[in-house]
N, C-alpha and C positions, 0 to 999 in steps of 0.2 A: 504494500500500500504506500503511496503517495505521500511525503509531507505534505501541509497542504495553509497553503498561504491565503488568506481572504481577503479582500481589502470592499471595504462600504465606503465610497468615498466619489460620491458623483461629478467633486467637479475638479476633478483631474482630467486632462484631454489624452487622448490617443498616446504620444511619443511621451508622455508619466509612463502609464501603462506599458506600453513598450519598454523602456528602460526598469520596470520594476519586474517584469517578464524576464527580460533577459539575464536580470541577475539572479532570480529567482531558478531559473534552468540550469544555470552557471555549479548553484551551491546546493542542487538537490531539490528545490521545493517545487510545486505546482502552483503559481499564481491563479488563481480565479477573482475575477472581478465583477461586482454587481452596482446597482445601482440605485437600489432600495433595500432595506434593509428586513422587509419580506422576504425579497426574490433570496438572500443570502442564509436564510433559516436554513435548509435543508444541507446547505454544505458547514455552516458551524457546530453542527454535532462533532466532526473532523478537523476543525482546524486546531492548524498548532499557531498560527500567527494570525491576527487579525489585525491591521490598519485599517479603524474606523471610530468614530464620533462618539457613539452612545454608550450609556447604560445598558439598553436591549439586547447591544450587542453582546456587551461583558456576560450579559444577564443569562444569554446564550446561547454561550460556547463554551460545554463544562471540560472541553481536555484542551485549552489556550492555555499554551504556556509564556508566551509574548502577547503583550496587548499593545499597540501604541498609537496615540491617539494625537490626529493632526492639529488637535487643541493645541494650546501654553496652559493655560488654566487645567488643570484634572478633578474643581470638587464636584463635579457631575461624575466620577468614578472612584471615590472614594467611600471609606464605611464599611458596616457592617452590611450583608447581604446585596450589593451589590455584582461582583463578579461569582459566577457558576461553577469557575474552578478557583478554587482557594489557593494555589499556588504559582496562579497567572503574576508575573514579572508588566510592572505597569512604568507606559515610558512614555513622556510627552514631545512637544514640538515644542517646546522653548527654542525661539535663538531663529525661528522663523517669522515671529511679528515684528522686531524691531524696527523695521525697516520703516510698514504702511502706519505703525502706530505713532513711531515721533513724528513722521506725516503729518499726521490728522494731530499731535498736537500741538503742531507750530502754527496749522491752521486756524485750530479755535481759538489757540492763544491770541492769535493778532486779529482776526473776527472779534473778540470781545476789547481786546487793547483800541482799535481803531472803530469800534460801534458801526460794525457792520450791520446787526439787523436794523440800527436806528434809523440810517442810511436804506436801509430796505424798505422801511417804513415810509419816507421821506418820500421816493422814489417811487413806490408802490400810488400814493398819493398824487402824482404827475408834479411833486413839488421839486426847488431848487436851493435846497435850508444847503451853507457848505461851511458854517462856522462851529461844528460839535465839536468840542474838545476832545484831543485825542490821546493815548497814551503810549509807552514804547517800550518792548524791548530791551532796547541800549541802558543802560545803564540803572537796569530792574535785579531785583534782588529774588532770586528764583532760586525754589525747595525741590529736589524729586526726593518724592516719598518710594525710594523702591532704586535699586540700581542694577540693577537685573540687563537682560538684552536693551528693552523697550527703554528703560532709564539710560543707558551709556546711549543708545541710539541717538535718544533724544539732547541729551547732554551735548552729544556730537555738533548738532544742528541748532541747538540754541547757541553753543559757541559764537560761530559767525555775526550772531548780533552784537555781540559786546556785553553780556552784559557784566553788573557791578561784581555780581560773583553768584556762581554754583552751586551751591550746595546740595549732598548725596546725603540721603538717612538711610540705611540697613540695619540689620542684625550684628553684623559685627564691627563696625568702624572703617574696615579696610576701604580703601578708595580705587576700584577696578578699573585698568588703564588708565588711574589718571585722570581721569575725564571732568574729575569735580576739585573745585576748590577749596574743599573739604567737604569731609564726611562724617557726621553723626550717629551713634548708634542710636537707635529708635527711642529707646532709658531716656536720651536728653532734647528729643522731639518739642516739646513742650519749650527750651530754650530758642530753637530755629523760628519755630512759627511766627511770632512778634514781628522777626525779621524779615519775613515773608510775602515778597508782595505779586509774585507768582508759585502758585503752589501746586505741583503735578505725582498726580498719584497712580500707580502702576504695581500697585500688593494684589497679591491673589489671595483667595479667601481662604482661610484659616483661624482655627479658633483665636489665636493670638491677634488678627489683622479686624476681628469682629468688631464693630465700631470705636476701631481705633480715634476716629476724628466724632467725636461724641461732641454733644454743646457744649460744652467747657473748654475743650479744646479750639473749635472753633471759633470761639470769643475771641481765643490770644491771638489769630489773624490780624493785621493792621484794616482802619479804614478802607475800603475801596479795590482790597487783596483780591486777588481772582484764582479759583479752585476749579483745576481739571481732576478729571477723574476720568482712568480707560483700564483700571485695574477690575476690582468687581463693588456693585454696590453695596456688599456686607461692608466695608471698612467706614461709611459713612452712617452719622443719625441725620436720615432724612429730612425726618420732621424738625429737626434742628436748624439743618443747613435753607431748607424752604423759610423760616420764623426769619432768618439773616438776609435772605434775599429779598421776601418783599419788605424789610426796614429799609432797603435800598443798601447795605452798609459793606455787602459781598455781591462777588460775580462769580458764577460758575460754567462751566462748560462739563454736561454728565451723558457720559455715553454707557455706563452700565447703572442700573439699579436694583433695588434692592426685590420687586415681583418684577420680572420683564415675561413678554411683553408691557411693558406699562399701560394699566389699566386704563380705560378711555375716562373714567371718571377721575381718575387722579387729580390732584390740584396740580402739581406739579407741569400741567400743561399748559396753565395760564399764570405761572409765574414767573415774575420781571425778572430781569437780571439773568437769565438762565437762556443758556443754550441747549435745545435739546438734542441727542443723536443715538438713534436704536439700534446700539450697540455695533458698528459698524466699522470700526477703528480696525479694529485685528482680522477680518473676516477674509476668507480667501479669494476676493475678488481681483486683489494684485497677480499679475504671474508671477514677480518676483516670490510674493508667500510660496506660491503653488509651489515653485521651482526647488525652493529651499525647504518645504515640507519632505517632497520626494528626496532631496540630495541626505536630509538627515537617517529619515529612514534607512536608507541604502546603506548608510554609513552604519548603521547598529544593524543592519542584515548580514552585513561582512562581519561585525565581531559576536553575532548571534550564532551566524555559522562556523568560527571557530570557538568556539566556545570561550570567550571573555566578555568580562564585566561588560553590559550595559551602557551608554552615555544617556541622561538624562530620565535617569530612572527614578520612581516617585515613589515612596510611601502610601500604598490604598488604605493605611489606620486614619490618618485624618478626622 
């Protein structure tokens, strides 16, 4: 019998496929590819590998000894009863969002720095208002909450504007390539904030990252501070950061939250100061993600097939 490789993953084009084929042939396994994660039922009673998104799928395929999923994020795969085999090895895509996410945060950053929806509004109105005062970049005192891919990416690209300084918060101080002007361990969070007059957040979710930015914390924000967020919406208290926004006294730009879809009744749809975006930062619509999903892959297929550690393998106790 066959090893037998799955992969649930529809929006990979032809030559993914082909290249995950050919390597697949190379080291022994049989690629099958589907495109729903119905049509994939009947061949995951057999799989030893699975590349694919879900829980369902975790859910199963009880003899998966490799699970890995084209997420960054894994707490939709972690816990108790999720995966069907208990001793499935779980590995993410980190190291493939960097790229589209410090994108979209340079983006919202200067959308909300330069009042772009105001201008939309202005605009929308067949008006010719051209005196809003505007804000900048250059010599802005910017937090990443998170230094990860998505964080150095972004570090990367806010460089170029000058600004007054960097700062990196993680778990343990070190400052990864560089990239920040210092770096904080999260313990002294609470000191950075004050200083903070962009604040970019990129934690995945985890008990520890669970509304880390709670109203108390929030407060210590300066006047007028602006808070991205493309990490997940557990790290935020919602109903805190909303009471701060229509004071007028924060701006925010939230691509994940805390129920997503966001509920059409939410308030949070008719609140000032806020940019809304359904969850669209990381999502695989780049090639570039696509490209570097499948390169990572490949890359832990080769040391799956000789039998070495894993890269970017995850705890499913979470």
């Amino acid at each position: 019998m066959s090893r037998k490789l799955t992969v649930v993953l529809p929006a990979l084009e032809d030559f993914h496929r082909d290249r995950i084929r050919e390597a697949a042939d190379r080291l022994g396994f049989q690629a099958l590819f589907f495109d729903s994660e119905a049509a994939a039922v009947p061949e995951l009673a057999e799989a030893e590998i699975v590349l694919g998104q879900s829980a369902f799928l975790a859910g199963h395929s009880p003899r998966v000894r490799w699970f890995c999923t084209p997420s960054a994020g894994v707490d939709h795969l972690t816990g108790e009863g999720v995966f069907a085999s208990p001793d499935a090895l779980l590995t993410s895509s980190s190291g493939a969002y960097g790229v589209t996410i410090a994108e979209h945060i340079v983006m919202v950053a200067l959308e909300l720095l330069r009042r772009q929806a105001d201008y939309s509004a202005v605009v929308a109105r067949r008006g010719w208002e051209r005196g809003l005062p505007v804000r900048s970049l250059l010599e802005s005192k910017i937090t990443l909450l998170g230094t990860g891919d998505i964080g150095q990416e972004a570090a990367l690209r806010l460089r170029a504007f000058r600004p007054a300084c960097l700062t990196g918060v993680n778990r343990s101080g070190r400052n990864p390539e560089g990239r920040f002007d210092r770096v904080l361990p999260v313990t002294r969070l609470e000191e950075a904030l004050p200083e903070t007059e962009v604040l970019i957040c990129s934690l995945p979710a985890t008990p520890e990252t669970r509304r880390l930015l709670d109203a108390r914390r929030l407060a210590l924000l300066p006047d007028q501070a602006v808070l991205i967020n493309v990490g997940r919406g557990s790290l935020l208290e919602e109903g805190a950061l909303e009471a701060e926004l229509r004071a007028g006294r924060l701006h925010a730009a939230l691509d994940v939250f805390e129920t997503e879809p966001l509920p059409p009744e939410s308030s949070l749809w008719t609140c000032p100061n806020l940019l809304i975006t359904p969850h669209v930062a990381g999502n695989m619509t780049l090639a570039y993600t696509r490209r570097r999903i499948v390169d990572l892959f490949l890359e832990n297929l080769e040391r799956y097939a000789a039998g070495e550690p894993l890269r970017r393998l995850v705890s499913r106790a979470q």
